[in-house]
C-alpha positions, -999 to 999 in steps of 0.1 A, spaced: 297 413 -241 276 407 -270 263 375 -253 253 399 -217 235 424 -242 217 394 -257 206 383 -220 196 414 -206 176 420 -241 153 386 -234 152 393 -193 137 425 -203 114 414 -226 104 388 -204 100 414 -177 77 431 -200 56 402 -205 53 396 -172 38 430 -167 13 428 -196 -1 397 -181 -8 412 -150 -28 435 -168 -71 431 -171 -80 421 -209 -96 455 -210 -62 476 -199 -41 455 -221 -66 458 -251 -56 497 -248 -17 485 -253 -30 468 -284 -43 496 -298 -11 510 -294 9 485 -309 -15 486 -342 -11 524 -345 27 523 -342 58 499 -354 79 497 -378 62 484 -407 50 509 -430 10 509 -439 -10 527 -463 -26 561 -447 -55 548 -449 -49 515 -431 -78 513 -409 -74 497 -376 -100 466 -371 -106 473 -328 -125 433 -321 -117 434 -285 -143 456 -272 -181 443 -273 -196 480 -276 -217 472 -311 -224 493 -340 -255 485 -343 -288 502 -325 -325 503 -321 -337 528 -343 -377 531 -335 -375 534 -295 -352 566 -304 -373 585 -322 -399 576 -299 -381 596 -275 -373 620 -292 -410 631 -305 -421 625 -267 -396 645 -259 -410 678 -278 -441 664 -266 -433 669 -229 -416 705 -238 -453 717 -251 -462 705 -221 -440 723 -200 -443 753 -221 -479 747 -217 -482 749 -180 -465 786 -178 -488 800 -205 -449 802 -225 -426 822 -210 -404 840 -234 -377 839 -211 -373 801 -213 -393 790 -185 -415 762 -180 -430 740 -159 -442 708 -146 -469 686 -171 -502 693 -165 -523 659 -157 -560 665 -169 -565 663 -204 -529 651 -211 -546 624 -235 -570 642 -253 -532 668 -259 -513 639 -269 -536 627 -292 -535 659 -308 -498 660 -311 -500 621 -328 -525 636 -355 -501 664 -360 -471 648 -367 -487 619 -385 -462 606 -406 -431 614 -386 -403 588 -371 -414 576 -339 -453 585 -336 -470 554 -351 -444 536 -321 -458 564 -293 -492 553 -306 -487 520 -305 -467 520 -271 -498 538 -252 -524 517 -267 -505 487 -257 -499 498 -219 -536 503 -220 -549 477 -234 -523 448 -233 -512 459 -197 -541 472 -184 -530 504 -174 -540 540 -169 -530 558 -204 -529 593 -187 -508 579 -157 -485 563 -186 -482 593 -203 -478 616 -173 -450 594 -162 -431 597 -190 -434 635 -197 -429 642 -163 -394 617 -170 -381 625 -198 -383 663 -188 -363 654 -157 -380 676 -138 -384 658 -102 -363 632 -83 -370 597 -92 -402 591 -71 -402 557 -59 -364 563 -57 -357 524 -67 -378 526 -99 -405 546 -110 -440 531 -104 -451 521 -139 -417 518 -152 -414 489 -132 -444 471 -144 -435 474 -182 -395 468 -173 -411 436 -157 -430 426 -183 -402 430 -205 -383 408 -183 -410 377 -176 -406 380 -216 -372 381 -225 -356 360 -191 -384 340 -185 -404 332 -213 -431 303 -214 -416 287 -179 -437 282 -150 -432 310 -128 -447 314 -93 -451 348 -72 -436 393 -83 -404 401 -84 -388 437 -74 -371 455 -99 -342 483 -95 -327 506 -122 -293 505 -123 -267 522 -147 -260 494 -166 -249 460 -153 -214 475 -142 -234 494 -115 -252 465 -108 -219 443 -101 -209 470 -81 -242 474 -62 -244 439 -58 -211 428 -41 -208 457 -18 -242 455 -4 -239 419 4 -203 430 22 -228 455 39 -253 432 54 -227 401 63 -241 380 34 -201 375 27 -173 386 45 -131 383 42 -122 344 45 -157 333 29 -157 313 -4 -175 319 -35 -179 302 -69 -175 316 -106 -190 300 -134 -157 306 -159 -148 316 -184 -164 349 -167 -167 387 -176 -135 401 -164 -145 421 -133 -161 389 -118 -126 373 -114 -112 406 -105 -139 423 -73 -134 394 -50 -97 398 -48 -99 432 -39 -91 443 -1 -128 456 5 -135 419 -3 -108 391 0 -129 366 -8 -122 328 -14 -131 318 -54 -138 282 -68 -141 282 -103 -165 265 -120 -150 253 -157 -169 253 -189 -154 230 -211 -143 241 -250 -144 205 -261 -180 200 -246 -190 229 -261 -185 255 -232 -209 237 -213 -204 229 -174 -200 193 -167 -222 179 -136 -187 171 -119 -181 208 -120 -216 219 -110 -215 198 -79 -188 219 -64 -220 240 -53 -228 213 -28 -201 223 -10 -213 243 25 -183 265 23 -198 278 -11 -217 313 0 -227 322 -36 -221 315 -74 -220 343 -99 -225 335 -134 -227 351 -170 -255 334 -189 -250 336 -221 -210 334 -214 -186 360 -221 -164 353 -238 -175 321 -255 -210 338 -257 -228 302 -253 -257 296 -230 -260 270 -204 -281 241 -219 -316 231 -201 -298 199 -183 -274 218 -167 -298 247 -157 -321 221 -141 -291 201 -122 -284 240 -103 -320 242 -95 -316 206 -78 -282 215 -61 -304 248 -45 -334 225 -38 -307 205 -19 -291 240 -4 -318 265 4 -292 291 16 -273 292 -20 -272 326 -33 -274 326 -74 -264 357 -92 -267 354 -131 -259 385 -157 -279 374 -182 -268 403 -206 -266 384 -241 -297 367 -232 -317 389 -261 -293 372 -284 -301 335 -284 -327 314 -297 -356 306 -267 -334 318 -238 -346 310 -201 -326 323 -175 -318 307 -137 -338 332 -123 -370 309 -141 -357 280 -122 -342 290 -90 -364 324 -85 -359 326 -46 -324 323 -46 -316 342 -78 -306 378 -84 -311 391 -122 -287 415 -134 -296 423 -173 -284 452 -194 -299 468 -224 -261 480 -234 -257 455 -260 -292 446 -275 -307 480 -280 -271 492 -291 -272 519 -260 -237 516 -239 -235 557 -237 -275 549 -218 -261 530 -191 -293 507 -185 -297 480 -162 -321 461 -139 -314 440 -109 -346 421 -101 -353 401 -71 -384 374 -61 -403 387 -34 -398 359 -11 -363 353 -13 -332 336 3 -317 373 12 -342 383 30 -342 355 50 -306 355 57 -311 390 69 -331 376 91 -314 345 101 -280 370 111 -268 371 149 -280 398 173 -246 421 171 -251 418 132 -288 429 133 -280 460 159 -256 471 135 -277 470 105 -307 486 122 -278 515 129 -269 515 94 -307 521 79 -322 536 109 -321 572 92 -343 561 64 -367 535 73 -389 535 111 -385 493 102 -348 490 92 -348 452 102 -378 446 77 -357 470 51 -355 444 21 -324 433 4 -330 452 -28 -339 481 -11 -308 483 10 -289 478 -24 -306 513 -34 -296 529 -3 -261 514 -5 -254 530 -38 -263 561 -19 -241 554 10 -277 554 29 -272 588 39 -278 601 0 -310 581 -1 -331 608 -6 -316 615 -35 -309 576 -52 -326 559 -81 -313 562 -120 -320 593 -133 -357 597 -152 -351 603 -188 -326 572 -183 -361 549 -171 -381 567 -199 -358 553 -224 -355 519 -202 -392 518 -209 -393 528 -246 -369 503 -252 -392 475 -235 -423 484 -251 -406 483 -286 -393 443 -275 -431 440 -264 -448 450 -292 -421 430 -322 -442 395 -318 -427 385 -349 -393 394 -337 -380 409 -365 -353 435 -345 -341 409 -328 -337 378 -360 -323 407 -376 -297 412 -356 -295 373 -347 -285 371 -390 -259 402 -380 -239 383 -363 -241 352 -374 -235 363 -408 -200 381 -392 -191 350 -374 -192 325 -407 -172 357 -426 -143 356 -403 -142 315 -399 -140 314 -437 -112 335 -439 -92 315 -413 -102 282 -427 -117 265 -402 -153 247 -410 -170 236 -384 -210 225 -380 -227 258 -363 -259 240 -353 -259 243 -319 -287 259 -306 -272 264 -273 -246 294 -291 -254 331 -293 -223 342 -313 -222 378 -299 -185 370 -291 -164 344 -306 -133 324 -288 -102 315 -313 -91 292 -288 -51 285 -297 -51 250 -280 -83 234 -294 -84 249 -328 -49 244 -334 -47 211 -323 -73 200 -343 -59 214 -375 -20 203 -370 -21 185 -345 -5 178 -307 30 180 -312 26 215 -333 2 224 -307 30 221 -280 58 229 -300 37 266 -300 29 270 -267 66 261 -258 78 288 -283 56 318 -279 38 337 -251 1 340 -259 2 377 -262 27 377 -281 3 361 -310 -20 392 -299 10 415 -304 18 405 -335 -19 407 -349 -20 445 -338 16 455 -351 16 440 -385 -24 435 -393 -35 461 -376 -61 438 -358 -70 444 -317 -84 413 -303 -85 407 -265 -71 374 -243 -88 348 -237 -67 343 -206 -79 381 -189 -113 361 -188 -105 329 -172 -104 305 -205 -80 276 -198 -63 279 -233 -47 305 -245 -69 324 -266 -85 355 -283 -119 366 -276 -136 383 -312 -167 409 -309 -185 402 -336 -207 427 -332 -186 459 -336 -175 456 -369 -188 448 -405 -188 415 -425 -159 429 -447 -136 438 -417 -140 402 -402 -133 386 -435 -100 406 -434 -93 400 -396 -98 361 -408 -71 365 -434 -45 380 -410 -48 352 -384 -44 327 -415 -14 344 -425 -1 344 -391 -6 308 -384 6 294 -415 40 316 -406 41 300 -374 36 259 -388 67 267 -414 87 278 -385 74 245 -367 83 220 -400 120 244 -401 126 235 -366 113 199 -365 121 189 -399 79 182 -398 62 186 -433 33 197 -423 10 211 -446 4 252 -436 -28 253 -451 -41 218 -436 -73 231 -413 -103 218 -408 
């Protein structure tokens, strides 16, 4: 009897497994937290759980903020200004003539204040570093941030584009030769983007059920997960970045893009969750494998690009076959904003495969856009994606909402105007600072000089770490003896500490994927400490069962 109890107590437990690795890294991350707010073992009230498993960072951008903010009381003058003040509380729209000669005023007034010197700065520079009107600026942005008409043009507002542009030739492009405009849409952050993106080329035929795609892996969750869905059921070669070579993608892995059958290959550049970019040789073998296949279709989510040290993105070398998703979530510290851009070239592979499709294709198509456009067969690919997120018929009514751009913009200008890049160094020294806190603590040394890592995340990657510190046969003695998770588990429930698989991502070693940019040095140092602890339990239990004598605190 007592044997049958034992039984049916490991078939359940594995049954419980089984369901937690069904789970997506961000669903189990929430049983985690669970499991590090409840247990057995007692804890100090205070305890404080350490949550590492989300990317959401506690920093933010300061100076764009209060920029807002003072434009903001700006733009309610304005309004006030319009109505001659009604003490009822209404306003109306900005008035255009003389809005300089106002603003100007309202600079003088609040001299000294958070945010004017960068409202000053920010309109001199679109003047006289972009070459644009001051008062069309200005009117823009009041007229925005007041939220007081639809998003006129509805993909992105006129000179919000321009600045979001130059923002991006800065940030994504950089000193590489660039030929020809690109089109820009504001998105709500790059989840919208994703979304956006893979439904609209469902939409248009661009892929369909049975086709095959490739993902550069390890891979931001949702990646792996969209083209299994049934609106999809899309074919997936994965593309894998090696942990011994440095996350980077080996040539032998790239050339699975020569394939035909390939339709497109989605990227994140920098990674997550190893948070590395791709190096310069390997970006420039993709360009030659397009060069080779004019019809591939490139997406890269270049979010962590801000992060890294002289970043250039695919869309610099591939630009016709590229799309750009980018996010300001995680370098201006505004995830509640929801800010994105999807930027395409203006002479681009879409377009052409739009118009490349069969008749009975086309006819459909012209059907689908016919209600917003006398041309829909010349409707271009990024414009169909803003109608799409409107399911066409809500066009009229599509584009991110206008304080949303204002902010987009405030943000870009601020990136514009740092030439000595002190907001982003200082955060670069964040981080890295966090990341050589928590390595410390766990013991492993290791030389951090490659120029290639961004460090927003980190990988603890079970099989290669642990290897090199104990060895093989510990490393397989582990992995023969415990589920991965249940390393997670036991970090939550008796340290308190959340991290999140490795696995959920698409890492080929079991593994635990580290934010460091959520928490402070300190709790790294402690979340170190705890995965120390842990592992030096688990290499007694390995000498106990194998009569090894391996020395616990042995890493390298």
């Amino acid at each position: 009897m007592a044997k049958e109890k034992g039984d049916k107590k490991r078939s359940d437990a594995q049954a419980a497994q089984a369901g937690l690795a069904a789970l997506s890294p961000f669903e189990l991350k929430d049983e985690l937290i669970k499991a590090a707010g409840g247990g057995a073992v007692e804890r100090p009230a205070n305890a404080a759980m350490l949550n590492a498993g989300r990317g959401n960072p506690n920093f933010l951008a300061t100076i764009p903020r209060h920029g807002f903010w003072q434009l903001g009381l700006f733009a309610m003058r304005e309004s006030e200004r319009s109505f001659a003040y009604m003490p009822e509380g209404v306003g109306g729209f900005p008035r255009r003539d003389g809005l300089e000669e106002r603003f100007d005023l309202f600079l003088r007034e609040n001299r000294g204040v958070p945010g004017i010197d960068f409202l000053r700065g920010a309109v001199s520079y679109v003047r006289d570093q972009l070459g644009l009107s001051a008062g069309d600026f200005l009117y823009e942005m009041c007229e925005g941030i007041l939220a007081s008409n639809y998003p006129v043009p509805d993909r992105m507002l006129k000179l919000s584009e321009i600045i979001v542009g130059q923002y991006l030739r800065r940030e994504m492009i950089g000193k590489h030769p660039f030929v020809g405009e690109f089109d820009i849409f504001a998105v709500e952050g790059g989840t919208a983007a994703m979304t956006y993106i893979f439904n609209t080329m469902r939409e248009n035929h661009l892929i369909k059920a049975g086709d095959t795609i490739a993902l550069g892996m390890p891979i931001f969750t949702p990646y792996i997960e969209i083209p299994r869905l049934n609106d999809y059921q899309l074919k997936v070669v994965n593309l894998e970045a090696d942990v011994a070579n440095g996350w980077q993608y080996s040539k032998k892995e790239l050339d699975k893009l020569r394939d035909p059958k390939v339709k497109a290959f989605f990227l994140v550049n920098p990674s997550n969750p190893p948070s590395v970019k791709i190096d310069d040789a390997s970006l420039e073998h993709i360009a030659d494998i397009v060069a080779e296949r004019p019809d591939l279709i490139l997406l890269t989510d270049d979010v962590y690009g801000t992060f890294a040290d002289n970043f250039v993105s695919l869309f610099a070398l591939a630009p016709k076959n590229t799309i750009l998703v980018y996010s300001y979530s995680k370098y201006f510290g505004a995830t509640g904003w929801r800010l994105g851009a999807v930027a395409t070239h203006r002479d681009n592979v879409l377009d052409r495969l739009l118009g490349e499709l069969p008749a009975d294709a086309k006819k459909q198509l012209h059907t689908r856009y016919e209600s917003i456009t006398t041309e829909p067969d010349k409707l271009k690919f990024i414009d169909r994606l803003v109608a799409d997120s409107r399911t066409v018929a809500l066009n009229h009514t599509a584009g991110l909402s206008t304080p949303q751009q204002v902010q987009m913009v405030l943000f870009s200008l601020f990136s514009l105007m740092d030439t000595p890049d002190a907001y982003k160094n200082a955060l670069k020294r964040l981080i890295r600072k966090r990341k050589q806190a928590l390595y410390e603590e766990v013991g492993i040394s290791f030389e951090d000089d490659d120029p290639n890592q961004v460090d927003y995340y980190t990988i603890v990657d079970i099989e290669f770490l642990g290897e090199r510190a104990y060895g093989r046969e510990f490393v397989d003695w582990l992995l023969k003896n415990t589920e991965p998770s249940e390393l997670l588990f036991r970090l939550a429930r008796e340290a308190r500490v959340v991290l999140l698989p490795g696995r959920g991502f698409g890492t080929q070693h079991p593994s635990g994927r580290v934010s460091l940019a959520n928490l402070n040095e300190s709790d790294y140092r402690q979340i170190g400490r705890a995965m120390r602890k842990l592992i030096e339990e688990y290499v007694e239990r390995f000498n106990a069962a194998t009569g090894s004598k391996l020395d616990k605190t042995r890493v390298k």
